[in-house]
C-alpha positions in Angstrom: 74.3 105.8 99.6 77.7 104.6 101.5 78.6 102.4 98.7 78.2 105.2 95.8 80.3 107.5 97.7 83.3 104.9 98.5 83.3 103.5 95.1 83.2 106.9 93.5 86.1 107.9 96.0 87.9 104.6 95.2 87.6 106.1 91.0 88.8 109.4 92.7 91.9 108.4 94.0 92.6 105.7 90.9 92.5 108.8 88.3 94.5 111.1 90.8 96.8 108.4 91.0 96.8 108.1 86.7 96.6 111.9 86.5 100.5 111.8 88.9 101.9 109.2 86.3 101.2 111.4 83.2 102.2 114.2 84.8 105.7 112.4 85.3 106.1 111.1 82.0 105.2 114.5 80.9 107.8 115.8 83.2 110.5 113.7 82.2 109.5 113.7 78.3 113.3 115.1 77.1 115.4 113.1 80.1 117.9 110.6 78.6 116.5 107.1 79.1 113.3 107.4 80.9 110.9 104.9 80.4 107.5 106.0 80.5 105.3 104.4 83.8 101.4 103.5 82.8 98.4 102.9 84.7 96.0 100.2 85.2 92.3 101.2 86.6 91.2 97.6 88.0 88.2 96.4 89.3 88.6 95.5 93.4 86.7 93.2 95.2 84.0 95.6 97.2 83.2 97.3 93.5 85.8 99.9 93.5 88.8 100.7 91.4 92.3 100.8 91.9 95.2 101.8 90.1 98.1 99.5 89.0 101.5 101.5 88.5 103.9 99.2 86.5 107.1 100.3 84.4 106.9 100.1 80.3 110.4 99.9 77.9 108.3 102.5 76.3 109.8 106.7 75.2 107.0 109.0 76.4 104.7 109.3 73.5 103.1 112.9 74.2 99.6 112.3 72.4 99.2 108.9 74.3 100.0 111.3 77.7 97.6 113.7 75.9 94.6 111.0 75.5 95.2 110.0 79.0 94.8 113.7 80.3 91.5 113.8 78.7 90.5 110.6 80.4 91.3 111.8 83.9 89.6 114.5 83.4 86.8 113.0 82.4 86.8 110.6 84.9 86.9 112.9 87.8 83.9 115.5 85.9 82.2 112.0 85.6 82.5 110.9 88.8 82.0 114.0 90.5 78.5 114.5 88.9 77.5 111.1 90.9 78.6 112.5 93.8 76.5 115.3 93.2 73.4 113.2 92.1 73.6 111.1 95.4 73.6 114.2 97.3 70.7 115.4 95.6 69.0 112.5 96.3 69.6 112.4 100.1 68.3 115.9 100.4 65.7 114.8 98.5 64.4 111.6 100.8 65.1 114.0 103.7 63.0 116.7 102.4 60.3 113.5 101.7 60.7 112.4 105.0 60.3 115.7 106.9 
């Protein structure tokens, strides 16, 4: 169960972390010459996932920042209902095992 909860933590933080970048761009939608920043989710090596920041030459485009709110908040619903699932199931063995 260790290994559910740190790689749903690890998808967590990686859509916090993409859910802070729109929120910038969104931010900074009329400023002269920002460049929009976009986020990578990427697979780490103990089956997690990270978030890769990097720079784009790119104007905020407001319905790509749009689709990406939708994703985050998907993710996190998504991943929050595992969360919830393992926890049922470790009540459950315990209840088994009483």
């Amino acid at each position: 169960m260790n290994s559910i909860n740190n790689i749903t933590e690890s998808a967590l933080k990686a859509f916090g972390t993409s859910q802070q970048v729109t929120a910038h761009n969104l931010a900074n939608l009329n400023t002269d010459s920002f460049k929009a920043s976009k986020v990578t989710l990427q697979e780490n090596g103990s089956y997690g996932v990270n978030a890769a920041v990097s720079g784009t030459d790119d104007q905020v485009d407001i319905s790509r920042e749009a689709i990406n709110l939708m994703t985050n908040t998907h993710g996190f619903k998504a991943n929050l209902k595992v969360l919830t699932a393992a926890d049922e199931m470790a009540k459950e063995l315990l209840n088994i095992k009483a």
